[in-house]
Every structure is written in structure tokens, then in C-alpha cells.
FIKEMAR-660180 format. One record per residue: residue number from 1; chain; z, y, x of N, C-alpha, C in turn. Coordinates in steps of 0.02 Angstrom, whole numbers, plus 50000, padded with zeros to 5 digits. Example, Ala and Ser with C-alpha at 12.3 -4.5 7.8 and 13.67 -1.06 7.14 Angstrom:
# residues 2
n|chain|nzz|nyy|nxx|cazz|cayy|caxx|czz|cyy|cxx
1|A|50390|49716|50660|50390|49775|50615|50390|49835|50660
2|A|50354|49888|50642|50357|49947|50684|50394|50002|50645
# end
This chain:
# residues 337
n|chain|nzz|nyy|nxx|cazz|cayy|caxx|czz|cyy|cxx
1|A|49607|48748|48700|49543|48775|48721|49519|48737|48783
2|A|49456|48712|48786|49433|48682|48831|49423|48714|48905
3|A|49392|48779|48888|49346|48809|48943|49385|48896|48923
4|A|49392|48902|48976|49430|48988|48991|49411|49014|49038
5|A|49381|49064|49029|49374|49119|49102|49411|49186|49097
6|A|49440|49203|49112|49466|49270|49089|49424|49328|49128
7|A|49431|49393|49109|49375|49439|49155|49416|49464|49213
8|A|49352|49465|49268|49371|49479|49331|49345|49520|49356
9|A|49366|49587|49396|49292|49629|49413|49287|49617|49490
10|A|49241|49650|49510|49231|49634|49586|49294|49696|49616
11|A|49330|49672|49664|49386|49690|49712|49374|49767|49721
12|A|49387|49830|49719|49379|49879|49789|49399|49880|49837
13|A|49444|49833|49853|49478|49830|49902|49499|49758|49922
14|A|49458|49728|49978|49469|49655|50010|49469|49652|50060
15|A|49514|49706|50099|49531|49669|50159|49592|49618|50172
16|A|49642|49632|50099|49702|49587|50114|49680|49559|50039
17|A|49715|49495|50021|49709|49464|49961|49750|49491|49900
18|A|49814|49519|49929|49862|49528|49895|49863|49597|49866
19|A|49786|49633|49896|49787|49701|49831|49715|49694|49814
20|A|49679|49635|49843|49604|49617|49813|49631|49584|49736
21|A|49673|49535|49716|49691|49493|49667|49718|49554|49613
22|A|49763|49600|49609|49803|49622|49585|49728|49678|49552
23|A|49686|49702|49610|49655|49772|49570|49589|49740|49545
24|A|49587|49681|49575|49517|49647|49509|49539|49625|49423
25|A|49584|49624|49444|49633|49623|49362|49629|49697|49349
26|A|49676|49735|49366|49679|49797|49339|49625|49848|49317
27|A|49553|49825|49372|49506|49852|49344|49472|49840|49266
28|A|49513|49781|49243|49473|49782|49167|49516|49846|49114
29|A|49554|49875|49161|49577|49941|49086|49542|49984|49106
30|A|49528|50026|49051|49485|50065|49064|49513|50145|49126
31|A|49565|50123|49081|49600|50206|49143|49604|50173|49212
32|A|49585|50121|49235|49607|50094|49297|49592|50149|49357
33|A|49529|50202|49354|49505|50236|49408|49544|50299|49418
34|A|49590|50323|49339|49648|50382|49334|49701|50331|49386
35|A|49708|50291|49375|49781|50283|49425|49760|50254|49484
36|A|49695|50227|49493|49680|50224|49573|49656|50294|49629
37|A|49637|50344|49593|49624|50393|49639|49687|50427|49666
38|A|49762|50424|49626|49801|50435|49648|49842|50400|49701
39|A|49809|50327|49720|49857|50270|49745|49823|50248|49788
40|A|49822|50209|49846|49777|50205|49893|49736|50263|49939
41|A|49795|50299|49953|49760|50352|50004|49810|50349|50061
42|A|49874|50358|50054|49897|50347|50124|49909|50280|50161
43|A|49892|50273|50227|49879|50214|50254|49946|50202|50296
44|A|49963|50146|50350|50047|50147|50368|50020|50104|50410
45|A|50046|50071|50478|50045|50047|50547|50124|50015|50548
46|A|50123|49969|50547|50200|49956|50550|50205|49927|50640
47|A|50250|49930|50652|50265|49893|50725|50307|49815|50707
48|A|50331|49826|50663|50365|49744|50650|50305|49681|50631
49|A|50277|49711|50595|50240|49659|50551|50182|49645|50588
50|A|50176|49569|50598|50098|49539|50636|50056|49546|50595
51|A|50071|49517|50550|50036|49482|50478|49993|49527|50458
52|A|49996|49582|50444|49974|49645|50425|49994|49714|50451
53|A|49991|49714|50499|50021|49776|50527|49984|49841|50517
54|A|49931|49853|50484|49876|49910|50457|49896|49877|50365
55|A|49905|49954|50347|49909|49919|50259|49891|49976|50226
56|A|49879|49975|50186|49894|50043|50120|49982|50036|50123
57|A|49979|50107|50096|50068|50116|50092|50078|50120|50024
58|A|50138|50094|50004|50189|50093|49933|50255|50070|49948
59|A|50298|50128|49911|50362|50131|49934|50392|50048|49911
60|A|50345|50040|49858|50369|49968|49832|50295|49920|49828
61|A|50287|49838|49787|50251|49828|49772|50202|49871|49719
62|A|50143|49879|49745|50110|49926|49692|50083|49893|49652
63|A|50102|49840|49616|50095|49802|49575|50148|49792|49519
64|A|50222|49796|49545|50279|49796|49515|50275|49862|49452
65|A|50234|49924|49493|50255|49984|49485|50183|50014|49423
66|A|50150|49972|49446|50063|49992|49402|50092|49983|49337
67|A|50062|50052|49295|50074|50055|49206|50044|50007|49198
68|A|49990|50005|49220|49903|49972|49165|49917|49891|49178
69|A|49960|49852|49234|49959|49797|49210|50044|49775|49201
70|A|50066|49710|49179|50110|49676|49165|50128|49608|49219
71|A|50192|49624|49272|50190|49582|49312|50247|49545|49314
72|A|50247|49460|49302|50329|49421|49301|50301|49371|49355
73|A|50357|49370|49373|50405|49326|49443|50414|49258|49403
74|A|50418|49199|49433|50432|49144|49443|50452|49097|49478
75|A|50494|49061|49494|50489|49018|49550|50467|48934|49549
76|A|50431|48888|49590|50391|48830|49565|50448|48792|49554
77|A|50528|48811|49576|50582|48737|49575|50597|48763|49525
78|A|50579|48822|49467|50594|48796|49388|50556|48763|49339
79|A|50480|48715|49374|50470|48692|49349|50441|48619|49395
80|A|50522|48580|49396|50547|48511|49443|50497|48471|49460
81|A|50447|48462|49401|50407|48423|49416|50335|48450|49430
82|A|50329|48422|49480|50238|48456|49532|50178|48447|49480
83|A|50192|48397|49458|50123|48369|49399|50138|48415|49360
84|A|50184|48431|49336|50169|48485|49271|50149|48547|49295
85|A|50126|48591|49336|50122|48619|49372|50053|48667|49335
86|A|50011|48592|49341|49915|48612|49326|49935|48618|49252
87|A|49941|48604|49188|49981|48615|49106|49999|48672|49121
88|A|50057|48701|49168|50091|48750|49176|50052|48825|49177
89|A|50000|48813|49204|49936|48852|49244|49878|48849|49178
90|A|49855|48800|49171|49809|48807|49099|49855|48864|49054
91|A|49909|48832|49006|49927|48866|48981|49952|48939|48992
92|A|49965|48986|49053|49975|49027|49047|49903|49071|49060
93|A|49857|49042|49096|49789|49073|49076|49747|49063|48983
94|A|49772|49022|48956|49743|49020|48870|49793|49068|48839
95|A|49851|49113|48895|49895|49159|48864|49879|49196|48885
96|A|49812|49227|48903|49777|49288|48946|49816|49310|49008
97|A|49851|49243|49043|49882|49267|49078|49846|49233|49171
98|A|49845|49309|49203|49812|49262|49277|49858|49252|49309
99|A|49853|49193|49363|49920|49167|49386|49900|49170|49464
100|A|49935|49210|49507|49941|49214|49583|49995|49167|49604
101|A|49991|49122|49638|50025|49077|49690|50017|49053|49765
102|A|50069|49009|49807|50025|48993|49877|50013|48916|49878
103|A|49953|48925|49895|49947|48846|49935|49907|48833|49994
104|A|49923|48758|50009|49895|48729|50071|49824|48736|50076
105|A|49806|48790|50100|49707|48787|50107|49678|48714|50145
106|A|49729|48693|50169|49723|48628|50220|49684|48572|50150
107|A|49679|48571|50084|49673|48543|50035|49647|48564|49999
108|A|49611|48610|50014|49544|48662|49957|49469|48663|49991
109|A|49427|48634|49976|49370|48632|49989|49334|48700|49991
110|A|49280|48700|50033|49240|48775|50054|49294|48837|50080
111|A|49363|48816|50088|49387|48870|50143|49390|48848|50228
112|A|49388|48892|50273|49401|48879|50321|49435|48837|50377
113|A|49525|48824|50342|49564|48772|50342|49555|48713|50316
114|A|49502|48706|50290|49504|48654|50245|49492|48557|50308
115|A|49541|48550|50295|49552|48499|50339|49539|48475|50401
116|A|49569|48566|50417|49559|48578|50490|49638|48585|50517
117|A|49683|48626|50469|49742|48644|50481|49755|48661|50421
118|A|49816|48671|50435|49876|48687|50368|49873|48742|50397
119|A|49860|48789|50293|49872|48855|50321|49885|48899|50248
120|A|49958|48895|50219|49982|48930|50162|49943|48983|50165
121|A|49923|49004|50098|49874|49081|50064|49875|49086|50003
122|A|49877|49142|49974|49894|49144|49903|49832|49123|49858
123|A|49816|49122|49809|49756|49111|49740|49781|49126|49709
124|A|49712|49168|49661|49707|49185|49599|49683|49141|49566
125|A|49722|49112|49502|49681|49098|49468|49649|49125|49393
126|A|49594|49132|49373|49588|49175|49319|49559|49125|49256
127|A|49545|49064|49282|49505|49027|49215|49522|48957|49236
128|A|49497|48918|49186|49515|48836|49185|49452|48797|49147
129|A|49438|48740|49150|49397|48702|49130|49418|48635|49106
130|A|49445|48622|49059|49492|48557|49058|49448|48483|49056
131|A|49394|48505|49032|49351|48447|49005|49321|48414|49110
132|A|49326|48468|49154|49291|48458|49186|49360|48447|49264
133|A|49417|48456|49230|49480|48488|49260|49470|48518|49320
134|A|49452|48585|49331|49455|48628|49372|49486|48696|49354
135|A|49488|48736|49407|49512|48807|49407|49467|48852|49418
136|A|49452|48913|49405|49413|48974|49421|49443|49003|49467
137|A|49451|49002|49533|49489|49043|49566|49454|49087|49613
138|A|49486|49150|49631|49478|49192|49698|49485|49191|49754
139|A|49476|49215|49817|49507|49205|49870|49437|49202|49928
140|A|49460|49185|49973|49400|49192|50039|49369|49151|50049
141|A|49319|49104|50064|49278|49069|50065|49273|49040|50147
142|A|49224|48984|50138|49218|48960|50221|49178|48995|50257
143|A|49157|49037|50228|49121|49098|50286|49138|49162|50288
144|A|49218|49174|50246|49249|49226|50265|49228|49298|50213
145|A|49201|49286|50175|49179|49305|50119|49231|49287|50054
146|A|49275|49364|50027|49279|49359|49976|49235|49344|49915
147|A|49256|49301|49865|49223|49272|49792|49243|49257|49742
148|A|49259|49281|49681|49277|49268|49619|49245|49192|49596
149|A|49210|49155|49638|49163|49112|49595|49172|49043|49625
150|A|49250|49038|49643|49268|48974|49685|49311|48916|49613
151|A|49266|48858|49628|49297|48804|49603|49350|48751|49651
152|A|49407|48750|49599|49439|48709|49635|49472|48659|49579
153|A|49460|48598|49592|49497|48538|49537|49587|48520|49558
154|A|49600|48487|49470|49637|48508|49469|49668|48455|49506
155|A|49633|48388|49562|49672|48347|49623|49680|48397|49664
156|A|49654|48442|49711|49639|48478|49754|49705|48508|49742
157|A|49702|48536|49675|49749|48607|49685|49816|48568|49677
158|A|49830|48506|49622|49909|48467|49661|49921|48468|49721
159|A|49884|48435|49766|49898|48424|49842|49919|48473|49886
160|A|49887|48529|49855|49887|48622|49887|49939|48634|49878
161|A|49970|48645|49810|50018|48672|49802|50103|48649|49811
162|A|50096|48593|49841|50160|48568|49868|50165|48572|49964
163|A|50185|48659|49959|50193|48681|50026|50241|48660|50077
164|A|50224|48602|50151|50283|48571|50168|50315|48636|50206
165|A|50388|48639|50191|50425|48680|50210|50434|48692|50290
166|A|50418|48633|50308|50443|48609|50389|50368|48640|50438
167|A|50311|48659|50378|50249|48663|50429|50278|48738|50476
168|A|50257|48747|50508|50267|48798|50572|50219|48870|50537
169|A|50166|48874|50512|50129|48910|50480|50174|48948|50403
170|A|50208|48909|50398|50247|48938|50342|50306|48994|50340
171|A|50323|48998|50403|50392|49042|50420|50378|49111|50392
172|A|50317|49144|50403|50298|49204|50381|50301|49208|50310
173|A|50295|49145|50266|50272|49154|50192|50327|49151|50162
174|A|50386|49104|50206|50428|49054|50164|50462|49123|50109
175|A|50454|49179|50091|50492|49216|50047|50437|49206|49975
176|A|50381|49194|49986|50317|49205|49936|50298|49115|49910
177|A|50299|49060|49964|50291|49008|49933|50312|48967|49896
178|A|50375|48995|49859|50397|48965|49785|50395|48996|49731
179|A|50342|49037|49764|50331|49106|49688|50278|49101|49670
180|A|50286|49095|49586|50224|49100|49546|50214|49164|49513
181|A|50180|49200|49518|50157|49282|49479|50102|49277|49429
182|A|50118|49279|49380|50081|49286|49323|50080|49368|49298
183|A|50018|49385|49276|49992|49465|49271|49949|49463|49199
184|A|49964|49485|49154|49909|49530|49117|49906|49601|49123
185|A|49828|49606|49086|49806|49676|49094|49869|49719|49008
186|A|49888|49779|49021|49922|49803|48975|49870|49865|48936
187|A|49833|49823|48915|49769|49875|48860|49817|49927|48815
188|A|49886|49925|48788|49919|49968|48747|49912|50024|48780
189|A|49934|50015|48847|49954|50069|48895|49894|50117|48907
190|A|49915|50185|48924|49872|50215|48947|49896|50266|49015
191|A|49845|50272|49056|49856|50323|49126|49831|50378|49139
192|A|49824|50438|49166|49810|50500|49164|49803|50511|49224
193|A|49735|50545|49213|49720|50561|49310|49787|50612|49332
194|A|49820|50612|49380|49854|50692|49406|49820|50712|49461
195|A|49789|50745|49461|49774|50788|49534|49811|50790|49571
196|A|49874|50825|49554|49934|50838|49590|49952|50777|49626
197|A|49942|50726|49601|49985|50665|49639|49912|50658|49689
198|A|49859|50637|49676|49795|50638|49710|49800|50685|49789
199|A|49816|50760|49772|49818|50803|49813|49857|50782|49865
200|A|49931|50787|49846|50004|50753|49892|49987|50698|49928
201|A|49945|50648|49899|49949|50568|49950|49894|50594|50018
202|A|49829|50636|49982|49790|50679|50039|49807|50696|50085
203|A|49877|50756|50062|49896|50792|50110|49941|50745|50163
204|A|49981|50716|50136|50012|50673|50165|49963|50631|50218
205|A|49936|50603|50219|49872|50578|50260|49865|50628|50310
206|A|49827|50666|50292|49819|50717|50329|49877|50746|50379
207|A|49909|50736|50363|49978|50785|50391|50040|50722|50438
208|A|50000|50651|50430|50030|50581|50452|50109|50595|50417
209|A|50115|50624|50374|50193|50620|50347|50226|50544|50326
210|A|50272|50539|50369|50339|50466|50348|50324|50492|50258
211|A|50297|50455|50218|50295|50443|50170|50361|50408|50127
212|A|50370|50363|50179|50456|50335|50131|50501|50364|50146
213|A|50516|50426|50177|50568|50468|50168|50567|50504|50084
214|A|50519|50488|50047|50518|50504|49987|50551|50498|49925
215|A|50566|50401|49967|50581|50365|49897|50652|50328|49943
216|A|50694|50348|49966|50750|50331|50015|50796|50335|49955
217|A|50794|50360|49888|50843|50343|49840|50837|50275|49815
218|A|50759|50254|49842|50750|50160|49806|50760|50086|49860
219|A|50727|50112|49919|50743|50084|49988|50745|50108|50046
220|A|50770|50077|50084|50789|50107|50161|50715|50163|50183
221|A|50716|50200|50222|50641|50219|50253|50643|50190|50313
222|A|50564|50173|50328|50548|50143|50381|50515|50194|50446
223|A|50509|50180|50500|50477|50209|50552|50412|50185|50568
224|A|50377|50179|50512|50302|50165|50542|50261|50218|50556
225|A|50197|50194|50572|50181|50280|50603|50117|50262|50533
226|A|50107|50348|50522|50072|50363|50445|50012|50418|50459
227|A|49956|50401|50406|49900|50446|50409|49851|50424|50467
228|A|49823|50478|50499|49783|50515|50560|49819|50501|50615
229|A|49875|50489|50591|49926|50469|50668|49907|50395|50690
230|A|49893|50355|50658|49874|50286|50657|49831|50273|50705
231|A|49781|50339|50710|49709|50319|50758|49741|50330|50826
232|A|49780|50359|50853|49807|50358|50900|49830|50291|50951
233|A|49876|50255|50891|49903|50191|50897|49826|50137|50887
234|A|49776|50142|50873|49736|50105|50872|49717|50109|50950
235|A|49697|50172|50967|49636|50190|51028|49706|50132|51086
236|A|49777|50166|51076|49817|50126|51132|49813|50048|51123
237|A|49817|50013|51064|49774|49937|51052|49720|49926|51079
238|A|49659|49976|51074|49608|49932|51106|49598|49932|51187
239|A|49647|50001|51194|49661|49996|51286|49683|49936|51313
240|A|49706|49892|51280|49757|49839|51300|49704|49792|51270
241|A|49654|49780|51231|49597|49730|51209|49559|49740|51272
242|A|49537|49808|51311|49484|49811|51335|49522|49771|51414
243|A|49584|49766|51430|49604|49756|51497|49622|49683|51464
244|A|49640|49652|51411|49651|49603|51397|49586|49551|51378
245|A|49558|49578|51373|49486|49562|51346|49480|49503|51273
246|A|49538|49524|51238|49550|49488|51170|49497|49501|51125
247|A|49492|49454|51081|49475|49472|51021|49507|49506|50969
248|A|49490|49563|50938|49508|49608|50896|49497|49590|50816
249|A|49567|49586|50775|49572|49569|50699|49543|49612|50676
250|A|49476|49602|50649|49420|49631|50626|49470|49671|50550
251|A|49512|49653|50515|49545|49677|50477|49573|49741|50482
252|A|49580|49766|50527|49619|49836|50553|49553|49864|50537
253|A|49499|49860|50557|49438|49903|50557|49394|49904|50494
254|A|49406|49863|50472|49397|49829|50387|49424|49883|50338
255|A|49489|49900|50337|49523|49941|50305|49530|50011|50315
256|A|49507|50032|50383|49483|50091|50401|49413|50114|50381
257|A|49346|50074|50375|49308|50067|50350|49318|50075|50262
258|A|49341|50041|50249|49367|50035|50156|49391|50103|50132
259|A|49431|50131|50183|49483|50194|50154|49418|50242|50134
260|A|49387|50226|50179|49342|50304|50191|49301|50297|50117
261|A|49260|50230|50140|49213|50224|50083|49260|50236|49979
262|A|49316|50207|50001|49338|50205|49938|49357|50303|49923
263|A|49368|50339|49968|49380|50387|49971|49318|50422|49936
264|A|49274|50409|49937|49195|50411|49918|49176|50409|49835
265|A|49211|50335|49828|49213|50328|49755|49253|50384|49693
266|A|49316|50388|49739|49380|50440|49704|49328|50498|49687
267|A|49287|50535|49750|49251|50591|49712|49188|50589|49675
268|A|49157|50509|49682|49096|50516|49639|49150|50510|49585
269|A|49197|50475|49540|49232|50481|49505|49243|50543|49467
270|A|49261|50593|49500|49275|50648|49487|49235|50669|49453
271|A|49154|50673|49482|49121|50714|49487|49092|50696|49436
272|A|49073|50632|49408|49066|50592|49347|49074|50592|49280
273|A|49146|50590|49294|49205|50578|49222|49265|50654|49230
274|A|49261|50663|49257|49332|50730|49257|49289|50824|49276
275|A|49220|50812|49280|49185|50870|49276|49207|50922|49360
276|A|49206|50866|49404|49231|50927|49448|49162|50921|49476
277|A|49158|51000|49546|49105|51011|49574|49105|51021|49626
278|A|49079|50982|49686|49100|50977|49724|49030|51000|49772
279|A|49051|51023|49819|49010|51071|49881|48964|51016|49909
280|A|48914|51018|49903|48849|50979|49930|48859|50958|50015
281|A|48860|51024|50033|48891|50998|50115|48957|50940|50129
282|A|49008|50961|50089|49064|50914|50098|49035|50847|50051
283|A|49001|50855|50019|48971|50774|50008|48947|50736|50055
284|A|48893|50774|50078|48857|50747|50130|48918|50723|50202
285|A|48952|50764|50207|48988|50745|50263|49065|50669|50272
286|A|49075|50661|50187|49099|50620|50172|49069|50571|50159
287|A|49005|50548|50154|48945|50497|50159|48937|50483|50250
288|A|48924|50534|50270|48935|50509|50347|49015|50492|50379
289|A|49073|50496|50348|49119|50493|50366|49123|50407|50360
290|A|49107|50398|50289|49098|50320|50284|49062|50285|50331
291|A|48996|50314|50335|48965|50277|50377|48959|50245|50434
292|A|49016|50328|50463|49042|50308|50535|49084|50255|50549
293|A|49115|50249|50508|49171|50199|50489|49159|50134|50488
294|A|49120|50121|50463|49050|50046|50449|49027|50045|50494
295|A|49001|50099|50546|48970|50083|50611|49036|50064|50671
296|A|49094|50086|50653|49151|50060|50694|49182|49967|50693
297|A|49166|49980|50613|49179|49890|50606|49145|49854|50623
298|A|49083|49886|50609|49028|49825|50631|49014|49818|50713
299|A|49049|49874|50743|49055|49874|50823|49105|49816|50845
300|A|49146|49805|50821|49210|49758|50815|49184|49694|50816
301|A|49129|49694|50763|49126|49605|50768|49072|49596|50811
302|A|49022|49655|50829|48996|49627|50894|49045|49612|50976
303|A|49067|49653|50974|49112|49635|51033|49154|49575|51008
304|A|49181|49567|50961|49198|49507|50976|49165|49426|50974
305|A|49090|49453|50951|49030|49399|50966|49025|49407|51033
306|A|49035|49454|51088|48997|49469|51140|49052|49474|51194
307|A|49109|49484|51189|49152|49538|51253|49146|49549|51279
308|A|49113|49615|51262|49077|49666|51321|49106|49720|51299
309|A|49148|49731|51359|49205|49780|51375|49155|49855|51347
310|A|49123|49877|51358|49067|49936|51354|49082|49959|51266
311|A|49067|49912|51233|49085|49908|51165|49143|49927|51142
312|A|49215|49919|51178|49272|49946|51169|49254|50015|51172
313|A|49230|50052|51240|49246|50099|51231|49203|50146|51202
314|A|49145|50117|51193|49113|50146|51129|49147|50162|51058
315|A|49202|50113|51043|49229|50117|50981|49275|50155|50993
316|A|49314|50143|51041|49365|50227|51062|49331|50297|51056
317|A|49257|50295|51088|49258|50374|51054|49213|50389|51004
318|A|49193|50329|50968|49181|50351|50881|49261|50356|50857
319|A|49327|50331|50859|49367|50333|50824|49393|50414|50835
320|A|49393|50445|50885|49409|50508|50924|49397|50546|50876
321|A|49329|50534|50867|49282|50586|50832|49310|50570|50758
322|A|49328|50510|50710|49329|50493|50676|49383|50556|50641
323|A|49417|50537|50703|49482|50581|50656|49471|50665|50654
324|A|49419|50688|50703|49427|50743|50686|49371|50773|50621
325|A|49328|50708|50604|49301|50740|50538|49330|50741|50489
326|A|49356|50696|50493|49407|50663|50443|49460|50728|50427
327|A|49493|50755|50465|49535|50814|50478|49495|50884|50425
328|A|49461|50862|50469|49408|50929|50440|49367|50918|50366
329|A|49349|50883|50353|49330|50863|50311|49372|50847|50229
330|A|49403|50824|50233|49469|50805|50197|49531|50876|50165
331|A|49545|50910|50239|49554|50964|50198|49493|51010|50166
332|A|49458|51006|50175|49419|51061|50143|49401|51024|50069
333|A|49408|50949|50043|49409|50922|49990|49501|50944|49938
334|A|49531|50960|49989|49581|50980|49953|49603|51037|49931
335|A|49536|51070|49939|49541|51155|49916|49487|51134|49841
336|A|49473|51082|49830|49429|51053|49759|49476|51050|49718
337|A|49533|51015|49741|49581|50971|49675|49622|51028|49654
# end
């Protein structure tokens, strides 16, 4: 086959790549919105991790664990030779299969790094063009903008994908940059909304409950801090931005922003497809909950256009407030389910 695109939907979730790639796939089953209203509600703060230290929580990869898709492991030194690599990649997309890997952005045109610095990041790829040899791929763009609609040939992507081990940028990855992940969607399968599970990740949120004390029969539990407890540990971050006068990883506020709004979707969902009915007031107040949220991020990237200390603490006491609608608000959605 010459020309392949496989279907892609737009992300709900792009603040990290690595659950933007995975749920633009999964959104082509149809039950995809039964097993997302249950998943993506409790949030986690880790103290170890730079890289991402604000995440959605899963006791495991929530990808490993998703019914609706099909996920295998690979590594690139089982297949010796680098040139075969792009063959390797055609063919498992003409097998409906999308292929997640890392490479050198230092060697991909229209990203940021792009022959500025070496800087390992994963890609999706979902389609191929052989006549024209390129890739369909995903990922962030040079203005920081996720896009399904990135071309990359198939010189570019050789050069990318032979990650030097020795670069300094790599230490964080080196567990992920000899892994190739190939995913289809599993159309046999089917998922079922549970409330019950919906309710629990809520309450949990709500209640900042250690969440992996849950699953301590599969891995260790960790001490990160969970839920509503999180905003706490934020307001003490930006105390230390406002005396440090740093710039702030617009990503932390990105995903705080996202939770809410996606929180939004779960009940137009509901309210849609599963016949529930939900109190006009608590609509309205979960529309402003988002909003506030969007007005917090977008506070973020002005101060860090501007550093003007004033702006910090403006965003300290929208977040104040944040949590106590949020509090309020949230349980009274859990007297719905």
C-alpha cells in the first residue's frame, strides 16, 4: 500500500505526550468515553520526579491496563539494523498498527529543538506515504502546539531515531529510548460505564486519599501527595517562584486547567448518553470551575511573559478559592452518581 493514514482523534488530554498519543488512539472505540469517565480523575504530585512531577494517577501504565486498546513492547536492538527501521514502521502501520517511539527532535523539522539542541521525545506515528517517503506523525510543534498533522520524511526520521546514548539529555529517558510500542484499537472488546468506579476516583480526589495504597498487592506504594492536597504544595511552589522570581512550567497549570474542563465533559457525557440529570446550579458552577482554571493558566504565561511578582499572588488566591469550589462543588456531583 502506498499511502496509509490510520484514524486519529483530537487528544483530551495534551499536557504530557504520553497520555495525548495513547487516548487519540483509544478514542476511535466507541466505548472509549465508558472507560474514560472512570479514569483520569485522581491527580498525584510526586516529589521525586522533575520530569513530570503533576500527573494523572495509575497504579500502573494506563495503557498496559486499557480493555479497548492492544499494547506490545519492543526493543530497537531487535531489529540490528537502523535502516530497516523505516520497513519496520511502514509495515506495522499497513497492520493497523500505530507505533510510539523516541527520537532526536535535534533532527525533525518544525519542532523547537530542531537544530538547536538534542532533545529525546517520543512520536506517534499513525500513517506513511511511501511514494512520497514520509510519516504522519503527532507530537508538539515549533510553537508549542500539539498536532496530529506533522510530516516527517523518512531521512529525518533515520537520523532521529538513532539516540546517542552519551547525550546528557538522555539520562531521564535512557529506560524508554530503545522501546518501540506498537498499539491497536481492540474493536472486539467492549467497556461499561461503572459509576461505582467513577464515584471512588471522585471521592478519592476529594478526600486527597494515597491512592496506591490500593494496589500494594501489584507495586510498592508511593508517598506522593494526592487530590485537593496538591493545591497546597502548589501555593508553597509559587512562594518560592515569587522570591525566586523563576519562570513557572506552564504544564502544572495546564493539567489543572484540563482536569476541570475534562471533568465537564464526563457530565455532559452523562447527561447525553447515560440519561442522568443533573441540577442546573451545579452545572453552572462546574462551567465556572473550569473557567477559573483557564483564567489561572493563562495567569501563568503572563507572568512568565512579564515577571511581575503581583501576578503570583494573584494566582495564589484564585488557587485558594479554587479548591474550595472544587470541594464544594464536586461533592454535591457525587450525590448524582
Amino acid at each position: 500500500m502506498t499511502k496509509i493514514q490510520l484514524p486519529i482523534q483530537e487528544p483530551i488530554i495534551t499536557t504530557y505526550q504520553h497520555h495525548a498519543f495513547p487516548l487519540s488512539i483509544a478514542a476511535n472505540h466507541p466505548d472509549f468515553m465508558n472507560w474514560f469517565c472512570s479514569n483520569y480523575i485522581q491527580i498525584s504530585l510526586s516529589k521525586e520526579d522533575t520530569l513530570n512531577p503533576l500527573n494523572y494517577y495509575s497504579f500502573w501504565d494506563y495503557f498496559i491496563l486499557c480493555p479497548i486498546i492492544e499494547r506490545f513492547y519492543i526493543e530497537k536492538e531487535l531489529i540490528p539494523n537502523k535502516n530497516q527501521l523505516v520497513d519496520f514502521f511502514t509495515d506495522a502501520i499497513d497492520r493497523n498498527l500505530y507505533v510510539i517511539t523516541y527520537i532526536d527532535e535535534y533532527y525533525i523539522p518544525n519542532t523547537k529543538p530542531y537544530m538547536c539542541w538534542h532533545f529525546p521525545h517520543d512520536v506517534l506515528l499513525h500513517g506513511h506515504d511511501k511514494s512520497a517517503k514520509t510519516f504522519y506523525t503527532s507530537g508538539f510543534n515549533e510553537k508549542g502546539v500539539y498536532s496530529s498533522n506533522n510530516i516527517v520524511t523518512y531521512d529525518d526520521f533515520n537520523k532521529a531515531i538513532d539516540i546517542d546514548e552519551q547525550m546528557d539529555d538522555t539520562k531521564d529517558f535512557s529506560a524508554w529510548n530503545n522501546k518501540i510500542n506498537l498499539i491497536r484499537v481492540r474493536y472486539d472488546w467492549e467497556y461499561k460505564f461503572h459509576s461505582s468506579a467513577m464515584k471512588e476516583s471522585l471521592n478519592d480526589y476529594l478526600l486527597s486519599t494515597n491512592s496506591s495504597n490500593k494496589f500494594n498487592m501489584f507495586r510498592n506504594t508511593n508517598d506522593h501527595i494526592y487530590g485537593l492536597a496538591v493545591y497546597s504544595s502548589l501555593d508553597l511552589f509559587l512562594e518560592k517562584v515569587e522570591s525566586l522570581q523563576n519562570n513557572i512550567d506552564i504544564r502544572l497549570f495546564h493539567l489543572i486547567w484540563e482536569h476541570k474542563r475534562n471533568m465537564n465533559f464526563r457530565v455532559e457525557f452523562l447527561i447525553n448518553n447515560k440519561n442522568y440529570d443533573f441540577d442546573k446550579i451545579l452545572l453552572d458552577k462546574l462551567n465556572k470551575i473550569e473557567n477559573d482554571a483557564l483564567i489561572i493558566r493563562n495567569l501563568v504565561l503572563k507572568y512568565n511573559n512579564t515577571n511581575n511578582k503581583s501576578i503570583i499572588t494573584n494566582i495564589r488566591e484564585r488557587l485558594k478559592l479554587l479548591v474550595y469550589e472544587e470541594a464544594e462543588v464536586y461533592n454535591g456531583l457525587l450525590c448524582f452518581l
